[in-house]
Every structure is written in structure tokens, then in C-alpha cells.
C-alpha positions in Angstrom: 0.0 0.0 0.0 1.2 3.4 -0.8 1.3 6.6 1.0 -2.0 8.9 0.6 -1.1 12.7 1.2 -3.8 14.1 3.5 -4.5 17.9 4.4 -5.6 19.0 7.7 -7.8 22.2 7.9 -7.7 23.6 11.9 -4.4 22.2 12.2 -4.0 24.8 15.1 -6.4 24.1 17.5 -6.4 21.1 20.3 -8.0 18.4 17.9 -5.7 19.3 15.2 -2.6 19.3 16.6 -3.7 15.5 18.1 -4.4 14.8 14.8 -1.3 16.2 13.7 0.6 13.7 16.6 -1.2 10.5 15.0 -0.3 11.2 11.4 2.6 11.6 11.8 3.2 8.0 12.9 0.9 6.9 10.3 2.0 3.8 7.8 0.1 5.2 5.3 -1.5 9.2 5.7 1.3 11.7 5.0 0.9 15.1 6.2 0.2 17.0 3.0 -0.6 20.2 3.9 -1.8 22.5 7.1 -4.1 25.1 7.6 -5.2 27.3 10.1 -6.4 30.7 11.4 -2.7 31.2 12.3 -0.3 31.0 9.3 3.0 30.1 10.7 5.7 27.3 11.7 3.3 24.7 13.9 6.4 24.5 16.6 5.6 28.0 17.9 1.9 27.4 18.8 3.3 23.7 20.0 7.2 24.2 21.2 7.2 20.6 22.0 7.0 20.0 18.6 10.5 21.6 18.2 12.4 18.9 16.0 10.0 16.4 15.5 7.2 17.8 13.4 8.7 21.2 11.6 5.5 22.2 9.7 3.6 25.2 8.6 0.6 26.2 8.9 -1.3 28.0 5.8 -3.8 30.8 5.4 -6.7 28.6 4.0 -7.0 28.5 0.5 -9.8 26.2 -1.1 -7.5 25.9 -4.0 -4.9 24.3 -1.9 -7.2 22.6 0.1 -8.8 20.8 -2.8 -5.4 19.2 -4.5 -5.4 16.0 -2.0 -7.4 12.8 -2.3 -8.8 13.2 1.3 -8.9 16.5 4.4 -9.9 16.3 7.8 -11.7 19.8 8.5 -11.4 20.5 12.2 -13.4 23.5 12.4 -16.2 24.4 14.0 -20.1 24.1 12.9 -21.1 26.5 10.2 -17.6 27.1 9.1 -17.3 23.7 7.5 -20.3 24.0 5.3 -18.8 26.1 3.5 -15.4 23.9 2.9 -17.6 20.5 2.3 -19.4 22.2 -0.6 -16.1 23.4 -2.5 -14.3 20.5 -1.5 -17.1 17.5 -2.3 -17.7 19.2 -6.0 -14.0 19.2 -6.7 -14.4 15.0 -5.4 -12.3 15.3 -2.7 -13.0 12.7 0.1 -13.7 14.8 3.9 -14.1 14.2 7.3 -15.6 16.5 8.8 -15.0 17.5 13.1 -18.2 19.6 13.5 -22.0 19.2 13.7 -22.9 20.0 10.4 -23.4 17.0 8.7 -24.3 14.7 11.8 -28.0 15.4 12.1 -31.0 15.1 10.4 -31.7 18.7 8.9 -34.5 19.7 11.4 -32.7 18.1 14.3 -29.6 20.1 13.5 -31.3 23.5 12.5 -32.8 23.6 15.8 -29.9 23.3 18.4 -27.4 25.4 15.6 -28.3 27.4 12.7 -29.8 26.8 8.9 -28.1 24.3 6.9 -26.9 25.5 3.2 -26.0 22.2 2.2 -28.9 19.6 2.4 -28.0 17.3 -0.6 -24.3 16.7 1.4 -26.2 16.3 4.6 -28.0 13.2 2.8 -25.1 11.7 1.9 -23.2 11.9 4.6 -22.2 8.9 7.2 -21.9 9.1 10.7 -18.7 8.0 12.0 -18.9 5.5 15.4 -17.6 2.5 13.8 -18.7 -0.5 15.6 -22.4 0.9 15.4 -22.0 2.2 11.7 -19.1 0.8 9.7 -21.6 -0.5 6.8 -22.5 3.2 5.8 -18.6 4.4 6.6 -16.7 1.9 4.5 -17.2 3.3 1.0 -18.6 7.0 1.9 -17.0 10.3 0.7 -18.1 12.5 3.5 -17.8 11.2 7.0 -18.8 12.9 10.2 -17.0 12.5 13.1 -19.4 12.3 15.9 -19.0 14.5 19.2 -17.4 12.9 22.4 -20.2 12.6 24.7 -22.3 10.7 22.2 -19.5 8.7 21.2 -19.1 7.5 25.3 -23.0 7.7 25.9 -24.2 5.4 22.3 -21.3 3.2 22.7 -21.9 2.7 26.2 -25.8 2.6 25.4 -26.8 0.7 22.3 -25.8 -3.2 23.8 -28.6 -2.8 26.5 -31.3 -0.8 23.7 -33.2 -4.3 23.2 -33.7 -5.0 27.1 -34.5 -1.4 28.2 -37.8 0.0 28.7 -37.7 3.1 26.6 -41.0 4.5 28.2 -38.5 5.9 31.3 -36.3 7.3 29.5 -32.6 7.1 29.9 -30.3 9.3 32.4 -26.8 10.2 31.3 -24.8 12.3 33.8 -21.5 13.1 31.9 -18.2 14.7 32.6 -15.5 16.0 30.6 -11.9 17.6 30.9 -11.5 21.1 30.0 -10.0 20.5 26.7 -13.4 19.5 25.6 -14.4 23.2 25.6 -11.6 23.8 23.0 -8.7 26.5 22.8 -10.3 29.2 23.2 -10.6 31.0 26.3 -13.4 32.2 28.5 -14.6 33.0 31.4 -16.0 29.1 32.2 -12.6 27.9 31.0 -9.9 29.9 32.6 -8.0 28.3 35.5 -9.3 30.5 38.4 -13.1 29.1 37.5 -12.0 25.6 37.0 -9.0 24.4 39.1 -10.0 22.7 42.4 -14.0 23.4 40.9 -16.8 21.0 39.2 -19.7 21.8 37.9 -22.7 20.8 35.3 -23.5 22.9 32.1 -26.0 23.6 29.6 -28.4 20.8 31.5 -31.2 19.0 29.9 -30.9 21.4 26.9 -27.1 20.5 26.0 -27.2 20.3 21.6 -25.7 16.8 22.1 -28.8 15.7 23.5 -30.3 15.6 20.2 -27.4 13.8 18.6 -27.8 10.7 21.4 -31.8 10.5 21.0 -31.4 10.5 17.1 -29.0 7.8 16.6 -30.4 5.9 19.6 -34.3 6.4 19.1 -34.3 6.7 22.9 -35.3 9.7 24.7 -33.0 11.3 26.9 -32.2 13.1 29.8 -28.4 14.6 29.4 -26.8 16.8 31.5 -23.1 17.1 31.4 -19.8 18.4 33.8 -16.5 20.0 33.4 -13.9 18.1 35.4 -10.7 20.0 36.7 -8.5 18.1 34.1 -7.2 18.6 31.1 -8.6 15.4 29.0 -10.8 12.4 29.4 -14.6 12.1 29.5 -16.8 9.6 32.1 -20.4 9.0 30.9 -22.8 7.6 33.9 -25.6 5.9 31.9 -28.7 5.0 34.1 -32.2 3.2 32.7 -34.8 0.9 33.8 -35.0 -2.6 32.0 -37.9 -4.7 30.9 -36.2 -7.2 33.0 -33.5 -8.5 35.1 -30.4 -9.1 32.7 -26.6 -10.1 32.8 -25.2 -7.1 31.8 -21.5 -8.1 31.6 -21.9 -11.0 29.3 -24.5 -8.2 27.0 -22.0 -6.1 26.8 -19.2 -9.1 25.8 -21.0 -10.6 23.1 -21.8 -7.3 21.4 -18.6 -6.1 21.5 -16.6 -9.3 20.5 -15.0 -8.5 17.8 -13.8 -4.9 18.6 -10.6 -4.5 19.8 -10.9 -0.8 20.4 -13.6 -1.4 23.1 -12.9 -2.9 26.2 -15.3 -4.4 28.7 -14.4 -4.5 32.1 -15.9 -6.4 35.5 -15.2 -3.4 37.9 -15.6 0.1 37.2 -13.7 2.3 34.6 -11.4 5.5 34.9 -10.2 8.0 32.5 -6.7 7.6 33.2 -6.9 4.2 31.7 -8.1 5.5 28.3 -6.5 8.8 28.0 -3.8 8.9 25.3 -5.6 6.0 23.6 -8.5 5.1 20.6 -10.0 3.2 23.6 -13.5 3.2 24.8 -13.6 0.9 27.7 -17.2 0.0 29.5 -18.3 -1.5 32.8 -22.2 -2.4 33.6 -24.1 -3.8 36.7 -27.7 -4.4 37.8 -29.6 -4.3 40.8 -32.9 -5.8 40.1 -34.0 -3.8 36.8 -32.1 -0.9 37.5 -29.1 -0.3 34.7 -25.9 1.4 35.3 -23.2 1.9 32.7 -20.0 3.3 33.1 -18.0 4.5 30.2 -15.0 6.3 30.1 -13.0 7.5 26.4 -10.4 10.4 26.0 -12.1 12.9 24.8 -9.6 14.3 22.4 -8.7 11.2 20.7 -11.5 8.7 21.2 -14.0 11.9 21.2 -12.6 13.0 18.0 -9.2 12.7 16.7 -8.3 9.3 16.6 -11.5 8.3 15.9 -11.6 10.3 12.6 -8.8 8.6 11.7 -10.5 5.3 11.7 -12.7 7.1 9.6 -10.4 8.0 7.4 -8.9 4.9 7.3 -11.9 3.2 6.4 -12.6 5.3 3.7 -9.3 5.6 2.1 -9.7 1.2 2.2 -6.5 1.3 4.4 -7.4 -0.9 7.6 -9.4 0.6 10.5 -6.7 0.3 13.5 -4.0 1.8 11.2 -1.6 4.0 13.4 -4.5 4.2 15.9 -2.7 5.1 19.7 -3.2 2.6 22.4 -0.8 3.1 24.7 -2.2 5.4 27.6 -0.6 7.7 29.6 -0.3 5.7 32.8 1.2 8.1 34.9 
């Protein structure tokens, strides 16, 4: 198999640049091209990445953008709209970081704005592998879902047969503060979240909508910002039909996925973070469900997993430089 040079569009911001770390290590993506809202050598925005990865970033340029076979866009929704219609009439392969093509049109009109490209939107396949590699393999424009649906549908679709969907399901999430992006505000800054925890946007989060539609279960989502940098928890709760196993549910369905890892004790972000991992515990008392998931949100959430997108639509195998070594310590 030969090399495929990719371009990365948001190379700048904290999803890119752990994009940037994966590619690079990649047996078959080559970092093409770069582009960003801040032209300039990559190692000044990252000094770490002094002497390993001397790159540039570009000024976007569609032109540019459009000479390579496949781009990841890592920028946020609205914004890549306007990219995905250049870049899919020119036939150039995309997947795409933001909300824009994850959603059915009146679904994502009402928790973001109009959508200018509906016949993309119909195309377009939503990337969780082990729930939707059929519609992936094959597809031109992928998108990457967000982080607490990946945790929350991967964690919830083993148990959708034996739960009774007239209660509804709970999901009490938390994320690190990388989540939010690199931007700064007044939520984010360090005085407001060191030593602090605290939900946001509750019941009413836009992700909600993303959960209930590719789950067809209604749900009651409120997520947290954790006092660390990375990693996302996602506390499923549901009543069941009936008393189950969960643990041996949750192993059959996930058999053949390595990047999912099912655990008899509970799960902790450390374990994941720094890896493509999802790993999942789940216990009963009587007909009450808990699930436990834990991913990094960064990678798992969104970089690493759009590389198994990408990987899967370039025909290049799914694992393909995919990290799995965490950062233990």
C-alpha cells in the first residue's frame, strides 16, 4: 500500500494538533498540507514539537485545500459547510470535526443554525464504527461524531433491546476542559475551574439531540466539566424490561472490537487517555441499569477516531496508526 497525502484544515487548534501527533506515525496518511487561522511554523503554537514535526501552517486556501485525495476539517459548525461544498464538487474525500453533517436537517437547525447544504447532509455517514461501519466503509463524507455521544451510544446501544424506553434514559456526563476547546473564557480559565466541578447547559445540551437520534431513545443529558485537562466519564442510568446479565451483553456485542474494552469493575479516565480506547463497565440491581464509560475525549471523542474514519474510507485498515498506549502516569 502506498502513501496517501492528506490535508488537515484547523491544524491549530487542540483536535488538530492530536491529529497532527497521530499522522505523523501513520504507515500510510502523509501530512500534506496544514491550515489554520494562524499561518506560521506549527512549533511555535506547540514548542514541544521543536524537531519532531517542523510544519507550517497555511492561510486557508480552497484551491490548496482541494489538490489532496482526502482532508480532515477541524473547524467548528457552520464554518465547515462552507469547505464540504467546495471540497465534495471538486471530489475530494472529507471528514468533517463539526455538527454540520451529523444530524438530520431539522434536528440540527434547531440546536445550531440553517443548513446550506442539504443534498451533502444526505449523503453523509456518521462515523462510530462498531455501530455504523456498513454506511462508513465506501462514503466520501464522514462525520465525526462528538465525544459525549460517542461515550453515551457506545456505552448505550448493547442494552437498547432490554431497556424499557418509556422511562427514559439518564446520562450524567463529565469532561476535561480540553473538551471546551482553545479558546478562552470565562468558564474555562484556570481560576473558575482548578479545584472546581460543575454541570453545564443541563437537559438542553445540543448533544442531546445527537444521542436520542441515533439511539431512538429519549433522553435526559446533563453534562460536567472536570478540573482536568482530558478524558470524558459518561454515567448511563435506565430501567429494564427485565432482570439481565449485563457483563456477558455487553461481551457478546462487543466481541470482535478491539478498540472497546469491557471491564468487571468500574472504569477510569486515566486508563483511556492517550488512547483510541472506549472501555465500559455495567451492573444491575434488580431492573435498574448502570453503565459506566470512560473514552479520551480528544482522541476517542474525535481525533483518533476520525482517523479510523479516514482509514476506512481511504480502504486502508481501521486500527491503522490508531494510539493505544495510555498515559499511565
Amino acid at each position: 500500500m502506498g502513501k496517501m497525502e492528506v490535508a488537515i484544515v484547523g491544524a491549530g487548534g487542540y483536535t488538530g494538533v492530536e491529529l497532527i501527533k497521530i499522522l505523523l506515525n501513520h504507515p500510510y496518511f502523509e501530512i500534506g498540507a496544514l491550515f489554520g487561522t494562524q499561518p506560521g511554523e506549527l512549533n511555535q503554537l506547540y514548542p514541544g514539537l521543536e524537531g519532531v514535526a517542523n510544519l507550517k501552517i497555511e492561510e486557508a486556501d480552497i484551491d490548496k485545500i482541494s489538490q489532496f485525495p482526502l482532508v480532515f476539517l477541524a473547524v467548528p459548525h457552520k464554518t465547515a459547510m462552507g469547505y464540504v461544498i467546495h471540497l465534495r464538487k471538486r471530489g475530494v474525500k472529507v471528514v468533517d470535526f463539526s455538527a454540520d453533517y451529523r444530524l438530520k436537517r431539522e434536528n440540527y437547525e434547531k440546536f445550531y443554525c440553517p443548513h446550506i447544504d442539504p443534498t451533502n447532509l444526505k449523503k453523509s455517514a456518521y462515523g462510530l464504527p462498531e455501530l455504523f461501519r456498513k454506511e462508513i466503509v465506501g462514503a466520501e463524507l464522514v462525520a465525526n461524531p462528538g465525544c459525549y455521544p460517542t461515550a453515551t451510544l457506545l456505552g448505550l446501544f448493547p442494552f437498547l433491546p432490554y431497556i424499557d424506553q418509556t422511562q427514559g434514559v439518564f446520562v450524567d456526563a463529565k469532561s476535561g476542559v480540553s473538551g471546551a476547546g482553545k479558546k478562552v473564557t470565562e468558564t474555562t480559565q484556570f481560576v473558575n475551574v482548578d479545584e472546581n466541578f460543575f454541570p453545564y447547559n443541563p437537559i438542553r445540551h445540543r448533544h442531546s439531540i445527537e444521542i436520542e437520534e441515533k439511539s431512538g431513545v429519549k433522553v435526559t443529558f446533563v453534562p460536567h466539566l472536570m478540573p482536568v485537562n482530558r478524558g470524558m466519564e459518561v454515567s448511563i442510568y435506565a430501567q429494564l424490561k427485565d432482570e439481565v446479565e449485563p457483563l456477558p451483553i455487553l461481551e457478546s456485542f462487543y466481541a470482535d472490537e478491539p478498540f472497546v474494552r469491557v471491564f468487571p469493575h468500574p472504569v477510569s479516565i486515566k486508563q483511556v487517555n492517550g488512547t483510541h480506547f472506549c472501555d465500559i463497565f455495567a451492573m444491575t440491581n434488580g431492573t435498574h441499569l448502570y453503565v459506566n464509560v470512560v473514552i479520551d475525549n480528544l482522541l476517542r471523542g474525535a481525533s483518533s477516531q476520525a482517523v479510523a474514519n479516514g482509514n476506512l474510507i481511504a480502504g486502508f485498515p481501521e486500527d491503522a496508526g490508531l494510539p493505544k498506549l495510555p498515559f499511565l502516569i
